[in-house]
C-alpha positions in Angstrom: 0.0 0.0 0.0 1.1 3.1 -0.8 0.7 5.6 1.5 0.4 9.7 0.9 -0.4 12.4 2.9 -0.9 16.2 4.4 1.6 17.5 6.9 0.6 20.9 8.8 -1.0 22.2 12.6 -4.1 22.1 12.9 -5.1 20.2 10.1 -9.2 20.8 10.6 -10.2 22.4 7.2 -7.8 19.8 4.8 -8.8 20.2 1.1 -6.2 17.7 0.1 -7.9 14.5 1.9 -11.0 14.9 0.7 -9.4 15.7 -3.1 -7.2 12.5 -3.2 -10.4 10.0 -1.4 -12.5 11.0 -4.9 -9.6 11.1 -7.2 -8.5 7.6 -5.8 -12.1 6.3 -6.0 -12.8 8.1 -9.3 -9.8 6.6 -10.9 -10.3 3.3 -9.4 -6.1 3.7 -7.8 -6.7 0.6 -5.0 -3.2 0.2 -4.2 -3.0 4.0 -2.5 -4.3 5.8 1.0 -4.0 9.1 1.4 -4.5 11.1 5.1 -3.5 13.8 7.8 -0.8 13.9 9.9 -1.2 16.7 12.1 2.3 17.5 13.6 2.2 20.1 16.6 6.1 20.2 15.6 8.0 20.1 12.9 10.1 17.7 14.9 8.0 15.2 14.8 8.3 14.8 11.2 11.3 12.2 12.5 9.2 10.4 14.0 6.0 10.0 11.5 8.7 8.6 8.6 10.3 6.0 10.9 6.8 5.2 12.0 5.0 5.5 8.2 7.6 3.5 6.2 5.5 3.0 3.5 5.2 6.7 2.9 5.8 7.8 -0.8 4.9 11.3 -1.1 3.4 14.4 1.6 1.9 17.9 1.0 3.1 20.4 3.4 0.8 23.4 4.7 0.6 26.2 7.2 3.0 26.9 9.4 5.7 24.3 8.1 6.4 25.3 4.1 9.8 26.9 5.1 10.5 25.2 8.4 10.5 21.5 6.6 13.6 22.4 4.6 16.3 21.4 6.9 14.5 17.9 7.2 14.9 17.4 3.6 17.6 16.6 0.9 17.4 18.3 -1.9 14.7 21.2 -3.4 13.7 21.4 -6.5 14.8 24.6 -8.4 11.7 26.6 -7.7 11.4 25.0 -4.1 15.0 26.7 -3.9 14.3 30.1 -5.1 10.6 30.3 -3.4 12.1 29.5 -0.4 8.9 27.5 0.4 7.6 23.7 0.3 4.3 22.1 0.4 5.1 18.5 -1.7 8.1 15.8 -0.6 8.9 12.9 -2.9 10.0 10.0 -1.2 12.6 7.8 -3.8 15.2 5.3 -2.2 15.3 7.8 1.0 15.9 10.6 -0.4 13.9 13.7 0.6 13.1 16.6 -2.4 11.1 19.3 -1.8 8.7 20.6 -4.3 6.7 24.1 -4.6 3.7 23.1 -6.5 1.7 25.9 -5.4 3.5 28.0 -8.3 2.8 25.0 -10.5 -1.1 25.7 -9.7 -1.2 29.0 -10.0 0.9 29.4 -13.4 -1.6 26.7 -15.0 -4.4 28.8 -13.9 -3.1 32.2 -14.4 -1.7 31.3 -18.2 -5.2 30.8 -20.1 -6.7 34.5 -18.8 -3.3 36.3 -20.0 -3.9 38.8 -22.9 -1.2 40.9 -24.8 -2.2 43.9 -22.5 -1.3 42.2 -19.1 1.8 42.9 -19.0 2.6 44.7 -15.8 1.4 43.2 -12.0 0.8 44.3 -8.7 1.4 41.8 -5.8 -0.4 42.8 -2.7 0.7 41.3 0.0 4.8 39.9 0.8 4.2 36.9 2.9 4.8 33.6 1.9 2.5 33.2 -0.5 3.7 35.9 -2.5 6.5 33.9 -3.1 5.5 31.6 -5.3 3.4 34.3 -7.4 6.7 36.4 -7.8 8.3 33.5 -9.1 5.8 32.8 -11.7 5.7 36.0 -12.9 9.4 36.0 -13.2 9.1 33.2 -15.1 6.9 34.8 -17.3 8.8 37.6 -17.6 5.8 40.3 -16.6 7.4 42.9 -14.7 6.0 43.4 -10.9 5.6 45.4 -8.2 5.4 44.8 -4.5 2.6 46.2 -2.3 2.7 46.4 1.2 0.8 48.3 4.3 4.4 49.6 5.4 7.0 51.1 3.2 9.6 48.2 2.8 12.7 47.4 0.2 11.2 47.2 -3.4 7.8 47.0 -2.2 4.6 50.0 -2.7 2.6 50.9 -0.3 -1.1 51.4 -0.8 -1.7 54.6 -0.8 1.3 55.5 -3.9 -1.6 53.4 -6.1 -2.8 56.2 -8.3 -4.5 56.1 -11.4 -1.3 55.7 -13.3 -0.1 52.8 -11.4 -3.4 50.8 -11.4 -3.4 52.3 -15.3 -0.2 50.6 -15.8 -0.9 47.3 -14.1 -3.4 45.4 -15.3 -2.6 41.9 -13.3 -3.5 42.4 -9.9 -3.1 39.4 -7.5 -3.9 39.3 -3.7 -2.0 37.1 -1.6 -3.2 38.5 1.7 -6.1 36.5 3.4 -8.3 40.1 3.2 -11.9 38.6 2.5 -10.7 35.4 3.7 -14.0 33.7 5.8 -15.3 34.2 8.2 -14.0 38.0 7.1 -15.9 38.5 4.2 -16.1 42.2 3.8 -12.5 42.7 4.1 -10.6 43.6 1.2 -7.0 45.2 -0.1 -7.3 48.9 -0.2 -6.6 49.2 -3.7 -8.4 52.2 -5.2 -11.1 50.2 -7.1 -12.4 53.0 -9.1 -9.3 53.1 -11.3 -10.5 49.4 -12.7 -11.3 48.7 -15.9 -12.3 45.6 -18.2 -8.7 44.9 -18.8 -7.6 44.3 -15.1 -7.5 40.9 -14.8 -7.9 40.4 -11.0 -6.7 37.1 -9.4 -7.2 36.3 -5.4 -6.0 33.0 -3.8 -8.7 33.1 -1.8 -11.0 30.7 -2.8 -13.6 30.9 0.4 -16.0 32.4 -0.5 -15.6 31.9 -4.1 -16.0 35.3 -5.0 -14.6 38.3 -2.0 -15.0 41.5 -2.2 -12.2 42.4 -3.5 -13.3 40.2 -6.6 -16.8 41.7 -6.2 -15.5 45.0 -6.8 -13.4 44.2 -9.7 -16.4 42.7 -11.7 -18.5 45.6 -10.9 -16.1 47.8 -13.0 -16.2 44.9 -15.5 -12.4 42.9 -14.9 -11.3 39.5 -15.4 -11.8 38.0 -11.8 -10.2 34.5 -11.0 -10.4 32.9 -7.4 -7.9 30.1 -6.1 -9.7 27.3 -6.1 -8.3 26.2 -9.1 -5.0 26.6 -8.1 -5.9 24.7 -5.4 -7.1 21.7 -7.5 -3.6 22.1 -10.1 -1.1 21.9 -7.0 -3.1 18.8 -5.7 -2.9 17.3 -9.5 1.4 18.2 -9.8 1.6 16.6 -6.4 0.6 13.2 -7.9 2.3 13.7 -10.9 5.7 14.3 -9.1 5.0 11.2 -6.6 4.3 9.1 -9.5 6.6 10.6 -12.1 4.0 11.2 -14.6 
């Protein structure tokens, strides 16, 4: 038997069990189990291998993307420069750390891109901005940065004038603003600069449409939520456990 799973604290709201139990059942994969390991340390990570031999493959969520990498043995190139995990192949004991969240949100991102996007705004610098900078990197679309507090290459919210939000079509929140239970948060962006060629993309995906989202399809923009993202990490996960 195969076995997969989700490492993270607390795991009460896991997407990725659910998502693998219909897959597995859909596709008729017997030989496979997929479940949650909730770790109240990383240090117990030790202890969950030695006891889950049979382990071939784990997601990684909040709080351990970054603090996993010193149990590992090698990161994948974007894993490296993201500076974040959340997928580990297992193959012959050796430990590689994957991002697939960039995966997901480059597969989802790519289709809504038209000749006019070519300038972003990244709201928010946590962690999850991370894996959206490296995307758009890879993409080569210039980006900016934009935080509450002035920081190093980074905006702040209140320089957005009509120029700027003229200039950058592609605007992606990475904050949890409008996250539930929340919902009439958003990003003070100023809205009314909008258009219908923003193309605005939150990684929020509960509730499927926020209010920043709400706002951007009032003044007729591209909107995009993150649940499938969500569903494209969960799919490169298999296919780098399984080498598809």
């Amino acid at each position: 038997m195969k076995v997969y799973g989700l490492i993270g604290y607390p795991l009460s709201h896991s997407f990725s069990k659910g998502f693998f139990a219909e897959k597995f059942a859909k596709e008729n994969i017997k030989d496979c189990i997929y479940d949650n390991f909730p770790l109240p340390t990383i240090k117990e990570l030790t202890s969950l291998l030695k006891d889950q031999p049979e382990l071939c493959g784990l997601n990684v969520t909040i709080p351990y993307k970054q603090a996993v990498i010193p149990y590992l043995d090698e990161l994948s190139p974007a894993a490296a420069q993201i500076k974040a995990v959340n997928c580990i192949r297992f193959i012959d004991g050796i430990k590689t750390g994957f991002n697939t969240d960039a995966i997901g949100f480059r597969r989802s991102l790519e289709p809504l891109l038209k000749s006019h996007h070519t300038n972003a705004l990244i709201l928010g610098t946590g962690g999850a901005a991370k894996a959206v900078q490296y995307v758009l990197e890879a993409l080569n679309i210039p980006y900016k940065l934009v935080s509450r507090k002035a920081a190093h290459g980074a905006v702040t919210y209140d320089q957005l004038d009509a120029d700027v939000m003229e200039e950058n079509t592609i605007i992606i929140n990475t904050t949890p603003l409008g996250m539930y239970p929340n919902e009439d948060a958003a990003p003070e962006i100023p809205y009314q600069f909008l258009s219908s060629k923003h193309l605005l993309y939150d990684l929020i995906y509960n509730p499927a449409t926020t209010s920043f989202l709400k706002q951007g399809k009032e003044k007729g923009a591209t909107i995009k939520n993150g649940h499938e993202m969500l569903i494209l990490q969960a799919e490169a996960s298999w296919e780098i456990w399984n080498d598809l």
